[in-house]
N, C-alpha and C positions, 0 to 999 in steps of 0.2 A: 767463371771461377770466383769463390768468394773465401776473403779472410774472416776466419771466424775468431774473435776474445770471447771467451768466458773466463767471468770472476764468481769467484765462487763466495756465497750470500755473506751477507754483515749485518745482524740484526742491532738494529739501535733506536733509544725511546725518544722518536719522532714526535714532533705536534705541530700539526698544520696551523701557525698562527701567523703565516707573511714573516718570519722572522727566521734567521738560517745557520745560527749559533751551535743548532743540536747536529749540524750537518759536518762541521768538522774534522769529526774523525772518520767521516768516509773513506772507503781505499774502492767501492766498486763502482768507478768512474768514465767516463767516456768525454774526450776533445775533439772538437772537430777541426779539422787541419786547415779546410778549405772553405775561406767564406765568397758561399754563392746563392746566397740568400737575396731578393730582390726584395720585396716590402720588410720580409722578418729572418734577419741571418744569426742562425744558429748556431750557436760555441760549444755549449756542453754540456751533461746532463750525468748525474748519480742517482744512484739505484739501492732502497734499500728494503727493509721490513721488519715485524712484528710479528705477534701471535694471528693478529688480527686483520692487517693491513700491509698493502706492495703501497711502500711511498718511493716518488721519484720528482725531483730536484733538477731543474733547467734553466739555461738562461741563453737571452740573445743579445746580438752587437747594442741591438734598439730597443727601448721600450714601449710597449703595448700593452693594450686591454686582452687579459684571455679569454672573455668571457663573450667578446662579441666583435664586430669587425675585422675577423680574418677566418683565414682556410687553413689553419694548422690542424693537422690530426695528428694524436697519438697511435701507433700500430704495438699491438703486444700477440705473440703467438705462447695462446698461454699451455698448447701441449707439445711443443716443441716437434714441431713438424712441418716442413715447408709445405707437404703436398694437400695441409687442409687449411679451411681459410681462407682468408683474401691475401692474394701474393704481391707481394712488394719488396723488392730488395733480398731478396734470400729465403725472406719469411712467409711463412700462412698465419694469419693476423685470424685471431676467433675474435678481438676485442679491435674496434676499428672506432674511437672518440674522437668528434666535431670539435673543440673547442670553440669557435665562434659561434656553432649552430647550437650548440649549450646540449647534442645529443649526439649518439653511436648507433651502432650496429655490432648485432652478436651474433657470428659467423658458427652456421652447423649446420654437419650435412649437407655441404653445397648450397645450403638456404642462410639468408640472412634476414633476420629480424631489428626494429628499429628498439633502441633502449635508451633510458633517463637518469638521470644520478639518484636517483634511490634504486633505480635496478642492479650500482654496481655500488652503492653506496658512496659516489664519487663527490669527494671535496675539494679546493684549490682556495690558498691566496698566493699572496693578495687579492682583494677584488677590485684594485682599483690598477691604472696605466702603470708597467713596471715591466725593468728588461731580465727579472727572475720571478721565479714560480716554484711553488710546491703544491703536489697535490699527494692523495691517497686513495685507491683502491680496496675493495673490501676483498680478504683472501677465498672467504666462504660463499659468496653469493653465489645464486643460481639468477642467473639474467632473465631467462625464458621461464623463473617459476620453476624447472622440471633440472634442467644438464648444469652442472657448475663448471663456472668462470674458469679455475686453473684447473687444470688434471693431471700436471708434471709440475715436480720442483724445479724442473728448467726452465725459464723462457725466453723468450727473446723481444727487442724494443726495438720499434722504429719512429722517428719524429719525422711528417714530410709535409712542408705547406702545400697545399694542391692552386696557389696562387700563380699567375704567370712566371716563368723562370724560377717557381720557389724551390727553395732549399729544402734537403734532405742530408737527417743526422742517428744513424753513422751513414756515412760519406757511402756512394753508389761499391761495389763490390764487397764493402763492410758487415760481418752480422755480430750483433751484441747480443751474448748470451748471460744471463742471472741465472744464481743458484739460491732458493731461499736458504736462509738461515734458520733453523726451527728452534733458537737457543732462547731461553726465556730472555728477554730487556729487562731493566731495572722499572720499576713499577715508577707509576706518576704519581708526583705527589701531586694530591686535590687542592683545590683552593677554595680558603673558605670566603664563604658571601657573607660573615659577621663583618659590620660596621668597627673599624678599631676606631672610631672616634663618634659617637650616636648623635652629633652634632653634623658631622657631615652630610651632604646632601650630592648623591650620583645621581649621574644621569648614563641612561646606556639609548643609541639611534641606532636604528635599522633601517637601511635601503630595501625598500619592497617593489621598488619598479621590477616587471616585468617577473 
């Protein structure tokens, strides 16, 4: 038997910059009660969106690199059906992302295919050791080229390290249900790249390992 929450969507103008100010006014939230997380214990995680993109906001006890050295996966059953998919905790997972492995799988038809962050469009920071995280999904993509990613405004999320003893969020019998928001956001304001002083001199780095 499983307790199912559904909150139903909050669009709001997210920007994945490592910084978690625009997350405040979230209400579609999730805590985790029980920390049994052994390398990375998981507290909690909000859920939100745009026109464009499913952002979702987590964080745990410790901080870590998302990008590499662990087995955490994100699970999203993006047509709200346990019986397709990969099953995990209540759900059929069509979207099943490695974070350490830096890749997924996109579950159809009983078949799964392997996928990259320009197949779902997927961004996160920070990219450096930190015990929270934002990342973004693209609402539109087709993974495989051909089927798209969501085909219900419902879906549902699961976080589970697949490391010894790891932790999973929501908690075993728990399913967390999302209802997009299809309300328009406040539009971004752009930023302009004019020098306000023609005297100054920027410098902008990029990390290209790997």
């Amino acid at each position: 038997m499983f307790l199912s929450v559904e909150i139903s969507g909050q669009a709001l103008p997210i920007v994945i910059d490592g910084r978690f100010d625009d997350w405040q006014n979230s209400e579609a939230n999730y805590t985790d009660v029980y920390g049994s997380g052994n390398s990375i214990n998981l507290l909690n995680f909000s859920v939100s969106n745009d026109e464009d993109f499913l952002f979702i906001r987590f964080s745990a006890e410790n901080e870590f690199l998302l990008n590499d050295y662990n087995e955490l996966f994100l699970e999203i059953d993006t047509d709200n059906d346990s019986h397709t998919g990969y099953y995990i905790n209540g759900i059929g997972a069509e979207l099943r992302w490695g974070f350490g492995e830096r890749e997924g799988f996109f579950y159809l038809y009983k078949q799964s295919i392997s996928i990259y962050f320009s197949d779902i469009r997927f961004r996160a920071m920070p990219t450096v050791t930190s015990p929270e995280f934002e990342i973004a999904i693209g609402r539109d993509v087709k993974p495989d080229g051909v089927n798209p990613l969501f085909t219900n405004d419902t879906i549902r999320i699961c976080f589970r390290d697949n490391g010894t003893n790891g932790d999973i969020m929501p908690d075993e019998g728990e399913v967390f249900s999302y209802v997009f928001d299809n309300n328009p956001v406040t539009p971004y304001q752009l930023i302009d790249f004019e020098k306000d002083d023609p005297e100054t001199v920027r410098i902008l780095s990029y990390n290209v390992l790997s």
